[in-house]
Backbone as CSV, one residue per row, in Angstrom:
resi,resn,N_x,N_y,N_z,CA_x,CA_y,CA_z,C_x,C_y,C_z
1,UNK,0.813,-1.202,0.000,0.000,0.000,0.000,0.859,1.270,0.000
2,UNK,1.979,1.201,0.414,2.799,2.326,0.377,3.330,2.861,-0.449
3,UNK,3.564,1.815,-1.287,3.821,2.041,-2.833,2.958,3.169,-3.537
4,UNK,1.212,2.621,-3.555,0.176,3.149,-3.977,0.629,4.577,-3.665
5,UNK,0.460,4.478,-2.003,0.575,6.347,-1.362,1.674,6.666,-2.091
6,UNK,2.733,6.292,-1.997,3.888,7.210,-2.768,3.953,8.078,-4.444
7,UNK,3.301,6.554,-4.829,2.722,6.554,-6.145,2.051,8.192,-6.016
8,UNK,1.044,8.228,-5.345,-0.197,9.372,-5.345,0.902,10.669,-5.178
9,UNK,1.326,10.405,-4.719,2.373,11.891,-4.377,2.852,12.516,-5.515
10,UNK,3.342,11.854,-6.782,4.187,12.082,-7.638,2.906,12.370,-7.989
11,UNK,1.575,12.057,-8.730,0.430,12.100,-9.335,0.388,13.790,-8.766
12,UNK,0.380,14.283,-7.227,0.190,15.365,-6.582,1.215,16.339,-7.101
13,UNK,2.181,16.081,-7.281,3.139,16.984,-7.879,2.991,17.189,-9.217
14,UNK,2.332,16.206,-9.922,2.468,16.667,-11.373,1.118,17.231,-11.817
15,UNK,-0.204,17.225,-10.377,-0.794,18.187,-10.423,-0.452,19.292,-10.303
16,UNK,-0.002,19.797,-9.038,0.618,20.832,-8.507,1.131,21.739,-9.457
17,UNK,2.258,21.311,-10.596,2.594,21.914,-11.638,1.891,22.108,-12.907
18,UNK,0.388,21.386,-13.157,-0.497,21.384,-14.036,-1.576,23.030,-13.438
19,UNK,-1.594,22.704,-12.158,-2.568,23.968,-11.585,-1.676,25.123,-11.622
20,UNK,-0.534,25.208,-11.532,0.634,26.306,-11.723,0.472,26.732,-12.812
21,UNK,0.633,26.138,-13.999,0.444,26.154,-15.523,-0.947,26.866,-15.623
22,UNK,-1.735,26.330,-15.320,-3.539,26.887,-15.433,-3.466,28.357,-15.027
23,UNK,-3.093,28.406,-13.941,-3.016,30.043,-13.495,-2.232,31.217,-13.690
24,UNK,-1.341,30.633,-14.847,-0.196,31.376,-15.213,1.007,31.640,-14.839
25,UNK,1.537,30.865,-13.273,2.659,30.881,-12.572,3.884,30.492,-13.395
26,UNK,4.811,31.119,-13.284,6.021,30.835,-14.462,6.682,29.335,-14.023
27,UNK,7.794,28.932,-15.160,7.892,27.534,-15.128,8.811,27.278,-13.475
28,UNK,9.793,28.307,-12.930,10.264,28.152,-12.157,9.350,27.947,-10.468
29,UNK,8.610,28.358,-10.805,7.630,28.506,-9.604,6.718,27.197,-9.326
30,UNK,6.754,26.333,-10.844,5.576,25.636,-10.769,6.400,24.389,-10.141
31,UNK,7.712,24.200,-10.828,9.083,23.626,-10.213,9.408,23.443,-8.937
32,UNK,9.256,25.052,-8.187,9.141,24.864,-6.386,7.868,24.250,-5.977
33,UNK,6.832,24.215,-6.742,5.626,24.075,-5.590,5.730,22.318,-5.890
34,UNK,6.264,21.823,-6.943,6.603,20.466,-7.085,7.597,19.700,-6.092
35,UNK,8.981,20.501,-6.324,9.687,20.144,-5.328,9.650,19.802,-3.665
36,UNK,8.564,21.297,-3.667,8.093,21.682,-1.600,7.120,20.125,-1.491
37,UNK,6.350,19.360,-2.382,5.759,18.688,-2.355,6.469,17.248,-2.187
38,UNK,7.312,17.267,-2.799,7.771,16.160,-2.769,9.224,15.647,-1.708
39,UNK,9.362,16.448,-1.474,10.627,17.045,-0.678,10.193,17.009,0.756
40,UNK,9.348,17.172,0.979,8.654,17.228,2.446,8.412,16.775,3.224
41,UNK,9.371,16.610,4.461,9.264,15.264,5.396,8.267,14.571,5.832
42,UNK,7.323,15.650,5.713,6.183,15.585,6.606,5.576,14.621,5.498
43,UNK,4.957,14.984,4.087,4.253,14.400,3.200,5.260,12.851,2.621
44,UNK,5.923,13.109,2.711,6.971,11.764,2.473,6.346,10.735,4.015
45,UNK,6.746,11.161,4.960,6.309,10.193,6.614,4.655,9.731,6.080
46,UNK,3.820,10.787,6.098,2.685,10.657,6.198,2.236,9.083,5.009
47,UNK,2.721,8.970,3.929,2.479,8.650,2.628,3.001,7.037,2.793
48,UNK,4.220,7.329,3.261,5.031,5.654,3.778,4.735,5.084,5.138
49,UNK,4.286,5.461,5.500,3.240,4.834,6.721,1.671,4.253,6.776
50,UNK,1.695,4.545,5.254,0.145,3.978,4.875,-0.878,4.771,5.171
51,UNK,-0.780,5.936,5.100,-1.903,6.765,5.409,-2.701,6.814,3.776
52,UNK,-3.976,7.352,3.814,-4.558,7.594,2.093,-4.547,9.027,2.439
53,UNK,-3.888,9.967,2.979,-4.307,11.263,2.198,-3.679,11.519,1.137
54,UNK,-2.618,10.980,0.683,-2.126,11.362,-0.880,-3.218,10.898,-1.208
55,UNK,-4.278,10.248,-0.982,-4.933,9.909,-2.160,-5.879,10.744,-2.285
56,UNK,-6.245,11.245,-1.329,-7.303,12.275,-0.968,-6.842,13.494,-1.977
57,UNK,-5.901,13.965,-1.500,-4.821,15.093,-1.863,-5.097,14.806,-3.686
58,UNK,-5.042,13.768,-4.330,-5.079,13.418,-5.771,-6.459,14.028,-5.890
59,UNK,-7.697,13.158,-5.759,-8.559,13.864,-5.720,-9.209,14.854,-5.568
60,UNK,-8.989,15.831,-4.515,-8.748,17.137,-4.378,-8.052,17.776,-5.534
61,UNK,-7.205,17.849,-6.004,-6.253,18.483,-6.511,-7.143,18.059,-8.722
62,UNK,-7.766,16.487,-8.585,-8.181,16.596,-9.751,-9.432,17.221,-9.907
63,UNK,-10.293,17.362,-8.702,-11.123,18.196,-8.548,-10.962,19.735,-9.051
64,UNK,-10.217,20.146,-8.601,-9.494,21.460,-9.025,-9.740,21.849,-10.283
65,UNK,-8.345,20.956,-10.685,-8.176,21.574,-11.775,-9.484,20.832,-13.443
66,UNK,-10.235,19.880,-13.073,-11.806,19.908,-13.429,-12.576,20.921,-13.537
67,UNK,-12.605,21.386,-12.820,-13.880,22.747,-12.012,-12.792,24.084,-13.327
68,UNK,-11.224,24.208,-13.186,-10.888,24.968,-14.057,-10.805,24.938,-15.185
69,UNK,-11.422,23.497,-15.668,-11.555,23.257,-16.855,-12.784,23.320,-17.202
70,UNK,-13.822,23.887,-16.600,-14.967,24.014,-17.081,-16.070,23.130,-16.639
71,UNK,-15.602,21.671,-15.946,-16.468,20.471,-15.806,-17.158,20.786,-14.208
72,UNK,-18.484,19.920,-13.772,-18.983,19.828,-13.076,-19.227,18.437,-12.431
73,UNK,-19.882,18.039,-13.393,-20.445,16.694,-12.860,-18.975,15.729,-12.038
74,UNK,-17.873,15.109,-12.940,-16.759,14.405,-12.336,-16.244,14.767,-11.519
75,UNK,-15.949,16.305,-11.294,-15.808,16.879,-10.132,-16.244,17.028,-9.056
76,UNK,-17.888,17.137,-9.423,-18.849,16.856,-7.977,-18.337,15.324,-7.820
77,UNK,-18.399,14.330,-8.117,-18.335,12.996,-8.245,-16.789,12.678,-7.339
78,UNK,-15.717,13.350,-7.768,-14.511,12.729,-6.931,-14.458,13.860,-5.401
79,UNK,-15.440,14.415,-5.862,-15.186,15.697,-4.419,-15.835,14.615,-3.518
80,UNK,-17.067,14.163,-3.681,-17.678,13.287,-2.760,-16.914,11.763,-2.352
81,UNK,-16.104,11.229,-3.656,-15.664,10.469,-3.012,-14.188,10.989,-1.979
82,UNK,-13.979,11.926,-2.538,-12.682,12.578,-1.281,-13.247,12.614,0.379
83,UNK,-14.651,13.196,0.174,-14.908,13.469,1.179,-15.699,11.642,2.191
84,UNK,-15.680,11.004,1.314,-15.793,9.964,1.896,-14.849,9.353,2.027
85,UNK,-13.611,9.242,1.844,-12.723,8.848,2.138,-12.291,9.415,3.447
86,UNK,-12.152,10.293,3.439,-11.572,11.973,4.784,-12.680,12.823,5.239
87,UNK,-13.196,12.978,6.087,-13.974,14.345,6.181,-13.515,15.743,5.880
88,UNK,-11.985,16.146,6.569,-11.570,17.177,6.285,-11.665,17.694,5.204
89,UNK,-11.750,17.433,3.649,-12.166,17.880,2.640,-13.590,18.487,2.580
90,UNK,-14.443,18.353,3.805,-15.707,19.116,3.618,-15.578,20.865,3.457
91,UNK,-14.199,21.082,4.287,-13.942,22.517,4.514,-13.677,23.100,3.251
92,UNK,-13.732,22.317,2.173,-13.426,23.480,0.619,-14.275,23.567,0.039
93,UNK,-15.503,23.212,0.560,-16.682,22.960,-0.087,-17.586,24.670,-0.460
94,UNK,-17.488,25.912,0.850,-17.913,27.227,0.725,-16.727,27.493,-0.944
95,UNK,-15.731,27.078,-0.988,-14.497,27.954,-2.111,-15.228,27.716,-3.200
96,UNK,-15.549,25.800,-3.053,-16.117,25.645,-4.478,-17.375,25.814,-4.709
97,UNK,-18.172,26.253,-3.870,-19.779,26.630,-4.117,-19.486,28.020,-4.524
98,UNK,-18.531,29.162,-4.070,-18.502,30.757,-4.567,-17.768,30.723,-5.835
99,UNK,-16.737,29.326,-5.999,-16.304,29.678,-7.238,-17.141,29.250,-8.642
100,UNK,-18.069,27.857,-7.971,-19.074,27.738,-9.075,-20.141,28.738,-9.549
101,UNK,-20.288,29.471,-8.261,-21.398,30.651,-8.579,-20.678,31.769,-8.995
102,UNK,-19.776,31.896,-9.014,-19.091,33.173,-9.482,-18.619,33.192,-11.294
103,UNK,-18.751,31.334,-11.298,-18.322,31.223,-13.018,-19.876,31.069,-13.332
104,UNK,-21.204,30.840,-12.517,-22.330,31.088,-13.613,-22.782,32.289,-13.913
105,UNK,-22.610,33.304,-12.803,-22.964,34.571,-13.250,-21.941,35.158,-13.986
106,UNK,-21.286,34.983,-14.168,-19.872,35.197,-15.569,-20.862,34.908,-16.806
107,UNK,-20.802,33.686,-16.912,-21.594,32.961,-17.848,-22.780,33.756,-18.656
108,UNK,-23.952,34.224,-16.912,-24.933,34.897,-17.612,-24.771,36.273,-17.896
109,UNK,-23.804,36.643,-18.007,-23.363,38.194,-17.891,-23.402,39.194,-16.939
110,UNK,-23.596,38.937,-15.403,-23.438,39.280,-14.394,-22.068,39.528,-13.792
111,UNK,-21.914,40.720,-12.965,-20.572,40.997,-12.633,-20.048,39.819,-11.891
112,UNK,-20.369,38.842,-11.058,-19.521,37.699,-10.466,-19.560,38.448,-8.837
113,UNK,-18.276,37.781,-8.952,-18.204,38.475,-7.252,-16.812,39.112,-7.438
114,UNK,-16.670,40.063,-7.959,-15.539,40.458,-8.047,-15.496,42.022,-7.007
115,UNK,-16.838,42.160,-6.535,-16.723,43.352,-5.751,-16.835,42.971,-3.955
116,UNK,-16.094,42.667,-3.361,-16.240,42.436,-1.823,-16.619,43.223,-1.143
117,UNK,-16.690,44.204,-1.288,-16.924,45.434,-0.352,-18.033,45.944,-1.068
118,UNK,-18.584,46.819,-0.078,-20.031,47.175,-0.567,-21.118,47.735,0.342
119,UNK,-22.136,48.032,0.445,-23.128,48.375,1.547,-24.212,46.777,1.481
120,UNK,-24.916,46.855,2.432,-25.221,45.594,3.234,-26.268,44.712,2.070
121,UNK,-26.664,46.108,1.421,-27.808,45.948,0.185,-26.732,44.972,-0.869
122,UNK,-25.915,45.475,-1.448,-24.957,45.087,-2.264,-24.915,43.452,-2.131
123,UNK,-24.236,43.442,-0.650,-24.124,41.804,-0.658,-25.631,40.848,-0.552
124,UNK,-26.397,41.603,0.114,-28.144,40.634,-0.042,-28.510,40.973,-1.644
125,UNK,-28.167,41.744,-2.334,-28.468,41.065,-3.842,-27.718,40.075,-4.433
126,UNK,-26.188,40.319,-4.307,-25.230,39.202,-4.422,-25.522,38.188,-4.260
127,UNK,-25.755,37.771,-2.612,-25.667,36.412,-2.133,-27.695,36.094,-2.746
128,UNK,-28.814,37.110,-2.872,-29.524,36.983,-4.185,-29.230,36.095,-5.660
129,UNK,-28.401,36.209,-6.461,-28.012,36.075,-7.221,-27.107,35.354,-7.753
130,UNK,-26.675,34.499,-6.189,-26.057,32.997,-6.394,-27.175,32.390,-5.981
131,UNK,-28.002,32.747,-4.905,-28.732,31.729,-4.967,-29.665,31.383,-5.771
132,UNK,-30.297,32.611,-6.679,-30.808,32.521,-8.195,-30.236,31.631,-9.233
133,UNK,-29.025,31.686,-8.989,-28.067,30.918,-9.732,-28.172,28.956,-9.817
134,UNK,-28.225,29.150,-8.600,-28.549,27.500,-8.161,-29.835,26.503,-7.921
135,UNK,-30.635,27.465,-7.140,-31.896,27.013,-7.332,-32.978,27.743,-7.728
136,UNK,-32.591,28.514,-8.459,-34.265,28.741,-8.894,-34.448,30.338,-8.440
137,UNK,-35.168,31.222,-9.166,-35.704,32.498,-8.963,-37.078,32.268,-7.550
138,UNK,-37.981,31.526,-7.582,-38.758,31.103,-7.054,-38.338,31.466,-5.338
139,UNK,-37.341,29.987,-5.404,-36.735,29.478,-4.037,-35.924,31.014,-3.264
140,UNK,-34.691,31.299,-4.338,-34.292,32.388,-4.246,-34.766,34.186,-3.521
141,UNK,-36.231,33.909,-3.794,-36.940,34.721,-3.871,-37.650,35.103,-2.402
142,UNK,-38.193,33.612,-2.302,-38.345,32.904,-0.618,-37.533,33.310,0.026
143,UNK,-36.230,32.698,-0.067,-35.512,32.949,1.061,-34.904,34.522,1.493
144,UNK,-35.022,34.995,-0.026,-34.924,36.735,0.712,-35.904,37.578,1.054
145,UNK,-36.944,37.345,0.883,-38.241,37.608,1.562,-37.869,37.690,3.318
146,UNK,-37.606,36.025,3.569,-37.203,35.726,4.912,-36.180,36.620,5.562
147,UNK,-34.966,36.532,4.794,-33.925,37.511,5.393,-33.647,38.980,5.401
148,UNK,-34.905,39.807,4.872,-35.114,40.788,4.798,-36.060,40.993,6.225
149,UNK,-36.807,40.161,6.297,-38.197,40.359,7.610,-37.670,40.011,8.872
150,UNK,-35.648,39.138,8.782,-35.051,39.705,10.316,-34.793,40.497,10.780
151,UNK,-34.906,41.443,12.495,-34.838,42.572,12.483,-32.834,42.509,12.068
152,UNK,-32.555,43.997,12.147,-30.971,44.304,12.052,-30.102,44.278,13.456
C-alpha cells in the first residue's frame, strides 16, 4: 500500500505543476511548488506509513483543476468520493460553491463576485443572485423575503 501512497504523491506533484500552468505561474515557480511537495518530510512520513491522504490530496487536486476546466459533474463525483474517504475535505466545499457561482454569473453576464466590499444591500443582492443561480428564482426569492423580515 505504500507504494500506492507514494505513487499518489508524484500524481500530486504533477498536479501541482499542471494547476501552476492553469493560473499562469512561471515555469520556475511551478518547479518549487513540485519540489516543496515532494521534498517534504512531513508528506513523504505521512504517505510511507500507509496513510490515504495522498490519495485524498489526488482527488482534491483533480477536482481542481476539473472545475478549471470548465467540468462539473466528475468533479462533484470525486469531491464526494474525497470526502468519503476523509472528512476534512468538507472545509473546501464554501471555495467551491462561490467559485461555481461566481463562473455562472460570468456565464450569464453578471458581474460575479468580483466586488467584496459594498453596503449591506450590495451583498443581499449578491448572495440573491447565487442563490438565483442555483436554485431557482422562485426558491431564491423565498428565502430573501425571509432575510429581509429579520430585524438588524
Amino acid at each position: 500500500m505504500q507504494v500506492l501512497f507514494a505513487a499518489a504523491d508524484i500524481v500530486v506533484a504533477w498536479q501541482l505543476w499542471r494547476l501552476g500552468q492553469l493560473q499562469g505561474a512561471s515555469g520556475p515557480r511551478c518547479l518549487w511548488s513540485m519540489l516543496l511537495w515532494l521534498y517534504n518530510p512531513f508528506t513523504a512520513t505521512i504517505s510511507t506509513r500507509g496513510s490515504c491522504d495522498s490519495l485524498v490530496t489526488v482527488m482534491l487536486l483533480a477536482t481542481l483543476l476539473m472545475l478549471l476546466q470548465g467540468q462539473t459533474v466528475l468533479p462533484a463525483l470525486l469531491y464526494g468520493l474525497a470526502v468519503h474517504f476523509r472528512i476534512f475535505p468538507i472545509v473546501y466545499a464554501p471555495g467551491i460553491v462561490l467559485y461555481l457561482a461566481h463562473r455562472q454569473l460570468q456565464r450569464q453576464g453578471r458581474r460575479g463576485l468580483q466586488q467584496p466590499h459594498g453596503s449591506a444591500a450590495d451583498k443581499v443582492s449578491l448572495l440573491h443572485e447565487c442563490l438565483t443561480a442555483f436554485h431557482g428564482s422562485s426558491w431564491a426569492d423565498s428565502k430573501a423575503r425571509i432575510f429581509a423580515q429579520q430585524p438588524a
